[in-house]
N, C-alpha and C positions, 0 to 999 in steps of 0.2 A: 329801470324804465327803458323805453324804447326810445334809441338814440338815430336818429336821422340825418345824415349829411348832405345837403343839397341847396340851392335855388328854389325861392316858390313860383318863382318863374319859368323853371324848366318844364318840359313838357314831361321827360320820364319821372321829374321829381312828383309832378302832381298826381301822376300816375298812385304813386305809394299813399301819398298824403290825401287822396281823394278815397281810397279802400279801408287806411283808418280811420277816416269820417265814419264812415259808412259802420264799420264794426264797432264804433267806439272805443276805440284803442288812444291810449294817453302818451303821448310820444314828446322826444325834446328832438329839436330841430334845429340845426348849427347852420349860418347862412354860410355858401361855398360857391364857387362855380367860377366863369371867367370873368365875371365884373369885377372880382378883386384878385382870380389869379388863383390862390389858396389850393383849387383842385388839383396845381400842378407840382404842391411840394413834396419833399420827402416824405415827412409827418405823415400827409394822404396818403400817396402813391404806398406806403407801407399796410395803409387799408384797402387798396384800389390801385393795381398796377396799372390800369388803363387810363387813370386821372381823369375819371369820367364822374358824374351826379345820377343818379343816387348811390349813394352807401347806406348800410342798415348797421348797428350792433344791436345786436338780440341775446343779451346776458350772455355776452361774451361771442356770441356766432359773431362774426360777420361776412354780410352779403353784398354784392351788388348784381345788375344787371337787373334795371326798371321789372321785366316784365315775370321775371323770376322773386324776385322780391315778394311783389304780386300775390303769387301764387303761394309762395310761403306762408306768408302771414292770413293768406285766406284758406289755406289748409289746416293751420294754426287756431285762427279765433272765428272763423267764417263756416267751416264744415254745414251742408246743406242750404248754403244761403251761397255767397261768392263763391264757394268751393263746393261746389255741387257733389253729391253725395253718391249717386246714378253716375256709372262709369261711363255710359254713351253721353249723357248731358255732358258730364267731365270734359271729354275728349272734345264735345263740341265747343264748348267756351274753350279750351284750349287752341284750335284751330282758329278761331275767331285771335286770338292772341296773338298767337303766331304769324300770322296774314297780317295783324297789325305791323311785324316787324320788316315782313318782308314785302309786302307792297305798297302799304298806306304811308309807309316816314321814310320814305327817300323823295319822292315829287313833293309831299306837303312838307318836308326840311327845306326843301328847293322853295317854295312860294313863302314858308315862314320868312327864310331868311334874306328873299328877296323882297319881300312885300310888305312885311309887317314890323321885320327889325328895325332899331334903331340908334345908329345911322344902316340902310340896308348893305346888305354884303351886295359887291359886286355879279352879276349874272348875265350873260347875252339875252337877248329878247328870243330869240329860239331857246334857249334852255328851261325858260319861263313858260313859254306856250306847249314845250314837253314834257314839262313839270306836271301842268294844269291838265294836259290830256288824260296822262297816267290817272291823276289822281280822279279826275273825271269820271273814269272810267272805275277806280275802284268801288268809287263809294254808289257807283251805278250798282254793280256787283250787290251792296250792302243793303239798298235800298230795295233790291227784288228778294232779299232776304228776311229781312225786316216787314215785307206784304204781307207775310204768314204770321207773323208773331210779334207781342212788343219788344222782346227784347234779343238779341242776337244768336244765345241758346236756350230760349224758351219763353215763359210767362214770367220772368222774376228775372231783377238783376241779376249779374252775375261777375266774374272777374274780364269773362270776356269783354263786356261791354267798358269796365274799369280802362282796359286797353285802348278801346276806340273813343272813349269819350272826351279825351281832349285836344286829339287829333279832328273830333268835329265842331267841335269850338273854334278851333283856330280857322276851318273851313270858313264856316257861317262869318266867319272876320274878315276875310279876303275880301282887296276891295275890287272886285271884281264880278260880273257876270256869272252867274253860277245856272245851272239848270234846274228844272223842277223835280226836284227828289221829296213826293210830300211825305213815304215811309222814314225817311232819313230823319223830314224836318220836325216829323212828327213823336220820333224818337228823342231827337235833340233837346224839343221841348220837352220833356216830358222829364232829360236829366236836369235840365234848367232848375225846376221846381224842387231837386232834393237839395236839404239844407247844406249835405257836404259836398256836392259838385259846386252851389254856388260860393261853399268858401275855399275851396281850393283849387276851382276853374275859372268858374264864371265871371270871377272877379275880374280876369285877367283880358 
């Protein structure tokens, strides 16, 4: 069986644990991370040199790095559904991924950890307001994207949106002032309503 290492708290862990909802995949899940520390021992570290959440064993593979995970197990049990089968689809839910890594989880790491943790990590009140621009701006970006289409590369979930979907949860959580993004919010809702976002996001 599929063995899981992680936090259901973490944002990358629900990332995996929200894509085997989805495909109905039957996984065993080891709680990990820094409430108890565990991510930083040997033991780990000899699955995980970065002592980071998630890890995978997949009969004997192991993986980590959330958003590669992802993508594995949706090429794996997902083919034409999360892992789109059309090479231009493909590459698009890929890009939508990727953009998750490198622009959406640095400001909204900044505003999780300053706004929602708890007790919150320390942060200047500029670093917060440049936080919140970036991310502003990104999901601006996502929400002129989303005008055309439900879901991020096309009419059907897909891995990319697996990416972005609990980085918009956390948003909608912020307690804070947000702008009118109704493609966004309308997306948002729409993962609300699936059974496996709301047990391994929404919850949260």
């Amino acid at each position: 069986m599929l063995k899981i290492w992680g936090s259901k708290g973490s944002s990358n862990v629900q990332k995996v644990l929200w894509a085997c909802g989805e495909m109905g995949l039957a996984f065993e899940r080891e709680e990990i991370g820094p409430r108890d520390g565990r991510h930083k021992s040997p033991e780990y570290r000899a699955l995980n040199p970065n002592a980071l959440v998630p890890t995978i064993d997949d009969d004997g593979f192991i993986l980590w790095e959330s958003n590669v995970i992802v993508r594995y197990l949706a090429a794996k049990h997902g083919m034409g559904s999360l892992y789109p089968e059309d090479l231009v689809q493909r590459a698009d839910a890929d890009r939508w991924m990727d953009w998750q890594q490198t622009t959406v989880a640095s400001p909204m790491g900044v505003l999780f950890r300053a706004l929602l943790r708890d007790p919150p990590d320390a942060f200047e009140p500029a670093e917060i307001d440049a936080a919140m621009q970036k991310a502003d701006a990104a999901w601006r970006i996502l929400d002129a994207r989303l005008a055309t289409r439900p879901y991020v590369a096309g009419n059907a979930l897909t891995m990319g949106d697996i990416a972005l979907g609990n980085a918009v949860h956390r948003w909608y959580r912020l307690p804070v002032e947000r702008p009118a993004l109704p493609h966004v919010a309308a997306w948002y809702a729409g993962l609300r309503e699936r059974p496996a976002y709301a047990e391994h996001i929404g919850w949260f």
